[in-house]
N, C-alpha and C positions, 0 to 999 in steps of 0.2 A: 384515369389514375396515372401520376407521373412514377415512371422507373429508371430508374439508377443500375449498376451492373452489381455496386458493394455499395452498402451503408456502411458506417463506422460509427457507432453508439459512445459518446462521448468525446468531449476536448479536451483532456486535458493531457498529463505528459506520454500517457499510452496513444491515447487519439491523437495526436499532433504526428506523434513518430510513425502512425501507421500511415497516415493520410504521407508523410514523405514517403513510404516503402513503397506505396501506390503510385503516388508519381513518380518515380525512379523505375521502377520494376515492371510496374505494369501500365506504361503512358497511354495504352489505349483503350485502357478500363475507365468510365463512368464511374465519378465515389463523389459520396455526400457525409457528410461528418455532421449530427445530429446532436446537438446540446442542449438538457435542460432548461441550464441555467440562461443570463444575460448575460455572461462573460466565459471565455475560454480559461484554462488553468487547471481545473476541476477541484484539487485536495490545496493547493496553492493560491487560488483566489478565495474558497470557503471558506477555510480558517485564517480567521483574525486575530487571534489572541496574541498579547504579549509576548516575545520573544519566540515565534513561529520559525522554526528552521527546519532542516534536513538533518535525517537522523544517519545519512550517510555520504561520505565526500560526494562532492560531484562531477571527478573525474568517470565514475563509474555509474552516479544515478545521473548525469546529463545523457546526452544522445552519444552515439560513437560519429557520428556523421558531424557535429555542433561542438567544435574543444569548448573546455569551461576555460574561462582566461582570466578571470576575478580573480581578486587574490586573495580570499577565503575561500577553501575548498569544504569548511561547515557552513553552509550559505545560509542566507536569513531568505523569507519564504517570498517577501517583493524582489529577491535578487533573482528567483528561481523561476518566479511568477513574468518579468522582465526577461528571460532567456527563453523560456516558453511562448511567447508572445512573439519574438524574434525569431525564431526557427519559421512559427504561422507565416509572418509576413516573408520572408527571406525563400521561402521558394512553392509560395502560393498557395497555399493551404486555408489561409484564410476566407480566400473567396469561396474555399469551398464548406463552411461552415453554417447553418442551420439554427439560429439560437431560440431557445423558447419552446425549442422541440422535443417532449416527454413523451417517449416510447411506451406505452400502456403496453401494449400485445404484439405478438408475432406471432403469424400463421405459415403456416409453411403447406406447399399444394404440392405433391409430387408429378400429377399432370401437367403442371404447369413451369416445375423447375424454378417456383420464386416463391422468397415470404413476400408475404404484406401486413406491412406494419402498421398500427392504429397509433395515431399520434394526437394529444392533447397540446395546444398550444398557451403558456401559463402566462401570455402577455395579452391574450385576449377570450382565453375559456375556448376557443373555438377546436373544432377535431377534424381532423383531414386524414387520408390512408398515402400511403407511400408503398411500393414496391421494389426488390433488388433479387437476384440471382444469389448474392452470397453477404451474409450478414457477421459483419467481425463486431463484437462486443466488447468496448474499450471504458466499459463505467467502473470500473475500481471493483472493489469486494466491501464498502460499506452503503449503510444505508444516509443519502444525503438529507432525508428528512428530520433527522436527529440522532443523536448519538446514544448509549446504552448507560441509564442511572436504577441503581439498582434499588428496591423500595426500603427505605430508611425510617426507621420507630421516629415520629414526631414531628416529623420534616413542615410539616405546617405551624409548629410553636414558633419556627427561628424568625425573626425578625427580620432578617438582612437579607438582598440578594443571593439564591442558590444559581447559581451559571455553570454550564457546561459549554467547556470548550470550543465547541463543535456551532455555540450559537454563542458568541461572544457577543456582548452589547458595545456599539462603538464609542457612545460617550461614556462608560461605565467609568467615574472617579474611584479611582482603588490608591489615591496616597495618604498617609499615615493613618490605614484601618491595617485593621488585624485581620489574617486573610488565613483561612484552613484552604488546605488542598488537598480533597482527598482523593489517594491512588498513587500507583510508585512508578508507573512506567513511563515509558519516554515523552510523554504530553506536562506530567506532573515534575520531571527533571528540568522540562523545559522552563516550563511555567515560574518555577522559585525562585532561579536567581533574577530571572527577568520584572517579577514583581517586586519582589525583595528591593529592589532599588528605590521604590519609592514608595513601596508599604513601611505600614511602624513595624508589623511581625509578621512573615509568612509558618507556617508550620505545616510540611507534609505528614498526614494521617495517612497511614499506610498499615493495612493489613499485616502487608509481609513482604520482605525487603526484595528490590532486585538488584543486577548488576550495573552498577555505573561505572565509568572505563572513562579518566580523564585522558582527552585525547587533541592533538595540538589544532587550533582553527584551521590556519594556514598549514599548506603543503610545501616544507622550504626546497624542496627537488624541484616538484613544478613550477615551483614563481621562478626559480636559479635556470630551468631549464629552459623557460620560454625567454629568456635573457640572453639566449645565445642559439636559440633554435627556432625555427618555424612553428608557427602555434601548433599548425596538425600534428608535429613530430613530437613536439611536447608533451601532447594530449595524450598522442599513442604510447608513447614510453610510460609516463605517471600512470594511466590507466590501467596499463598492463601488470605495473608493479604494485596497484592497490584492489587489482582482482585475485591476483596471485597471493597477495596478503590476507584478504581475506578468506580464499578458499583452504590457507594452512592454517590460520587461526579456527576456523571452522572443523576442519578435521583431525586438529588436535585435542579441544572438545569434545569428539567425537571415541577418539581411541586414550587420549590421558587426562580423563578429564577434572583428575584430582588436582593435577600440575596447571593445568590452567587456571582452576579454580582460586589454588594458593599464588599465582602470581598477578590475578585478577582482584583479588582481596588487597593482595600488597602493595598494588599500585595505588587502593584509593585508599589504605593507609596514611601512606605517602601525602598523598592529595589534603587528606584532611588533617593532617598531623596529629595533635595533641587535644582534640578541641572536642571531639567527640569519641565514645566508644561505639568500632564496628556493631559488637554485640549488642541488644538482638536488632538496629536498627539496618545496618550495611553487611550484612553476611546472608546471604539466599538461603533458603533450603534445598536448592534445586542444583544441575550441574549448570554450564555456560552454556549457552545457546538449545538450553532446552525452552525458552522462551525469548524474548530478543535482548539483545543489550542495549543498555540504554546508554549514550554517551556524553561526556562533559567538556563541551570546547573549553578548550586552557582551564580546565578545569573550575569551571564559572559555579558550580552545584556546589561545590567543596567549598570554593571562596564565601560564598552567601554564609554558608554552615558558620567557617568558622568566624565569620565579620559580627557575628551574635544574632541578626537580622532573619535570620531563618534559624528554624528548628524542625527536629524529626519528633514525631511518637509511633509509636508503634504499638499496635491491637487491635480489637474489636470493639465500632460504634456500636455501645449501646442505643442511643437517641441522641437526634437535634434537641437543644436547650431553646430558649429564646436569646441566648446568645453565645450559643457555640456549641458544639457537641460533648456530651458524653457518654467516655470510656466505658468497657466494660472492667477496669481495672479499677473505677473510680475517680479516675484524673480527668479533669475538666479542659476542654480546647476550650479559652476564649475567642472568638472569632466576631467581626463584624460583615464578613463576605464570604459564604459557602462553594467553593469551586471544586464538581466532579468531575474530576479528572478520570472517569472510571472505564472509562473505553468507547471503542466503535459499537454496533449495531452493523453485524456480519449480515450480509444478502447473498445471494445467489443470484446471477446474471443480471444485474441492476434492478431487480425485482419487477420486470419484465415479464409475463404470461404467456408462456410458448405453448402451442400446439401441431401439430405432424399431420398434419389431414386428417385433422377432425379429431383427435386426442389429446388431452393434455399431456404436456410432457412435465414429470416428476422427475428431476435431475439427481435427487437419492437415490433413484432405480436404473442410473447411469453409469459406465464406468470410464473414466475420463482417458482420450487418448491421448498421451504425449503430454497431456496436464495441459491443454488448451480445446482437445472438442470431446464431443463426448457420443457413447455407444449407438448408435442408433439415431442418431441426429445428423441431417444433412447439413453441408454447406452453411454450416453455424462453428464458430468461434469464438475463445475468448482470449481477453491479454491477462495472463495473472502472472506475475513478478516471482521473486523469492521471496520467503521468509527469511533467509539467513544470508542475504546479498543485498545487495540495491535490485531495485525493483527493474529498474530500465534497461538492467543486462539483459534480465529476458524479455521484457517487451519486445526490443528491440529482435532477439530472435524469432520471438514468433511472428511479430510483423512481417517479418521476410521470410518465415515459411508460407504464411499464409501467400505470398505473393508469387511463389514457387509454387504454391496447389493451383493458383488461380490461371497460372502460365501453362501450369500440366491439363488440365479440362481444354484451354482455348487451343491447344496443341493437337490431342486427341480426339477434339470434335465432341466433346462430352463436355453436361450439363450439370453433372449432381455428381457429390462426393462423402460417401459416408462411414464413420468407423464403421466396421463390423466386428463383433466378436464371434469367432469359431466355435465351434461345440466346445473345442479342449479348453478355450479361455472361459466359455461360460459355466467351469466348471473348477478357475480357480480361486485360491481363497482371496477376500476382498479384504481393502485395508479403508483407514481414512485417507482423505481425498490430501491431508498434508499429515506424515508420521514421525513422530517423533519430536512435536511440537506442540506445550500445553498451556500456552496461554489461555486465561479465561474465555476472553473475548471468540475462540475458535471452538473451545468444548463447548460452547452455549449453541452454538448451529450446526455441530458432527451431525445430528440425524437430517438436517435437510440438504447436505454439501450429495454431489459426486463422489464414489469413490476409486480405488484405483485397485489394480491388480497384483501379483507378486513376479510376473514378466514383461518386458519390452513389446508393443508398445504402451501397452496399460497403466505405466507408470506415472507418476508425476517428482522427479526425481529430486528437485531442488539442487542441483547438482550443474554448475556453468560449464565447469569439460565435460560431464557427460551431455549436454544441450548442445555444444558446439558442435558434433559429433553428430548428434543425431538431428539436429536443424539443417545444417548444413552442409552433412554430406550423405551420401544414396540416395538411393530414390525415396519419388513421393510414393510411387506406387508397390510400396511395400509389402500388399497380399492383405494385410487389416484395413486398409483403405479403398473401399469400392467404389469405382469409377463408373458413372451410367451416363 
């Protein structure tokens, strides 16, 4: 059986930046980078859908090591899928890349100080096993075999294509039909104006409104800066000043959230002027960032609104028609193409089958250390982002902590490294594995996630100064981390 020292479970923008942490950090660590699919990218090459982009600049969702130098910082997703590709190539990553490789199982031997991985290969059915010392988990939090539709009264009358985003058809002709979109979050923002252009009518069906926040494409600091400065310097400045930005817009949210609320309302006022009433279509029930915001380059969402070309309802499908749905209000969607835009299809560790020497491991009965490993689990890792930041701030961090554990074992002559929880921690109160967070798509999998503790390290904080802090300064061998 061939071994590896790390495996790295996915290519895409987490797998790419770990496979650089590995080369950088730890050059004479053996790593193999294991992909599904036929192409690297992961969430950037799957979706295809019309007007696919970043729901966050990418001075902060690109790599810290990679300046973004486009001059759209709301990038469209072949822009983002091209910089990812670029990184692979530019400091060899790609040859270390594995495609076609579906991680069925991990077994993990504590005799032996390595999993072994059962791998299906999807470009010829055939199965082989692999072996590594420390396994970092870089497949995202959804499920890639489809996306989450929820069961809908009639949905077999409608005549017309039902498509979810997640499986877009490539030839799909969508100009002058009448196109329902239902769902309101950032897939369904996206999707409108993008179709709207060459639909006769998009209309988003939306239960219940979220926040959309018209916000400029371009970054005119960053385009002005890289104009008279060295790209890295540019990068680092902008970067700085839109994590900064973000982590005061977050915790304003957090303590005023009424004042956010009315200057968040205000703004898309403004954005849509006179053309529609906020109520009950654009006003949330919920406060800002108790689910994520959705955002409107130059305000492209509001433009569709008021251009007549798009329209909102707002309520509960009763049933698909044979040509559109109906309300439970009585008001008919005409529609010639049904798009559910209704969410991911949450997993847990790329829906991969662990076991510990000979046990399953139940990750609900875990409690997650540091919000990337978890209780009782060796030399197992994962990359999971923020909810209320770009995702790649923390990647980024945990990639290079992990690369600090893997430096602390080869230093100290030891082989295995495991949270441990103390008696006093397995005795404090548990929370969910993300608090304070209620999107649908995350309360539909609470009972199978990880959870987290009410002290350090047990947390999973969402929090980039507190990550900065604790990724990258003290030690690794902080007393919950046992080294054998």
């Amino acid at each position: 059986m061939e071994h590896v020292d790390v495996i790295v479970v996915g290519a895409g923008l987490s797998g790419i930046g770990a496979g650089y942490h590995l080369s950088t950090q730890c050059p004479t660590r053996s790593y193999a980078i294991l992909e599904g699919r036929g192409q690297l990218g992961g969430t950037w090459d799957l979706f295809r859908y019309p007007g696919i982009r970043s729901d966050s600049d990418m001075h902060t969702l690109g790599y810290h090591f990679k300046p973004w130098v486009a001059d759209k910082a709301i990038a469209d997703g072949p822009s983002i899928l091209r910089y990812i590709r670029e990184t692979a190539d530019e400091h060899g990553i790609a040859d270390r890349i594995r495609y076609h490789h579906q991680v069925q199982s991990a077994s993990w031997s504590s005799e032996h100080a390595r999993w072994t991985l059962t791998i299906t290969h999807s470009d010829s059915d055939a199965c082989s096993e692999l072996s590594c010392n420390f396994l970092f988990m870089c497949a995202g939090y959804y499920s890639y075999r489809g996306g989450y539709t929820p069961e809908f009264s009639g949905r077999d009358r409608f005549k017309g294509p039902v498509i979810h985003p997640q499986k877009w058809p490539e030839q799909l002709d969508y100009s002058n039909k009448r196109i329902a979109i239902i769902g309101s979050g950032a897939t369904a923002v996206t999707l409108l104006p993008a179709l709207a252009k060459e639909a006769a009518h998009v209309v988003m069906v939306q239960r219940s409104p979220s926040y959309i926040v018209p916000w400029p494409e371009k970054d005119r600091l960053a385009n002005a800066l890289r104009r008279v400065l060295p790209d890295k310097t540019a990068y680092a400045i902008t970067r700085w000043k839109n994590i900064t930005l973000q982590q005061v817009v977050y915790r304003q949210t957090r303590i005023r959230p009424e004042t956010v609320r009315r200057r968040m309302l205000k703004m898309a006022q403004k954005a849509l002027g006179d053309s529609i009433e906020m109520d009950p279509h654009l006003t949330p029930s919920y406060d800002p960032w108790d689910q994520r915001l959705c955002l409107a380059p130059d305000g492209d969402f509001f433009e569709a609104i008021k251009s007549t070309r798009a329209s909102i309802v707002t309520g509960d499908i009763d049933s698909f028609t044979e040509d559109g749905l109906q309300m439970s209000t009585g008001e008919h969607v005409d529609a010639d193409i049904v798009v559910t835009a209704t969410g991911l299809q949450l997993v847990v560790l790329g829906e991969v089958a662990f076991s510990v020497d000979g046990a399953s491991v139940d990750f609900s009965n875990t409690v997650t250390y540091k919000g990337f490993a978890y209780s009782g689990v060796p030399n197992l890792c994962t990359s999971f982002g923020y909810v209320n930041a770009s995702w790649t701030l923390r990647s980024d961090l945990i990639a290079s902590y992990v690369c600090r554990l893997l430096n602390h074992l080869e230093q100290t002559g030891t082989s295995q490294c495991i949270p441990r929880l103390s008696p006093r921690d397995k005795e404090m109160p548990l929370r969910p594995f993300i608090d304070g967070f209620t999107p649908g798509y995350l309360q539909r999998v609470d009972a199978i996630m990880p959870k987290q503790g009410d002290r350090a390290p047990w947390v999973n904080t969402q929090n980039y100064r507190h990550d900065l802090k604790q990724f990258q300064g003290g030690s690794v061998d902080d007393g919950s981390m046992e080294f054998l």
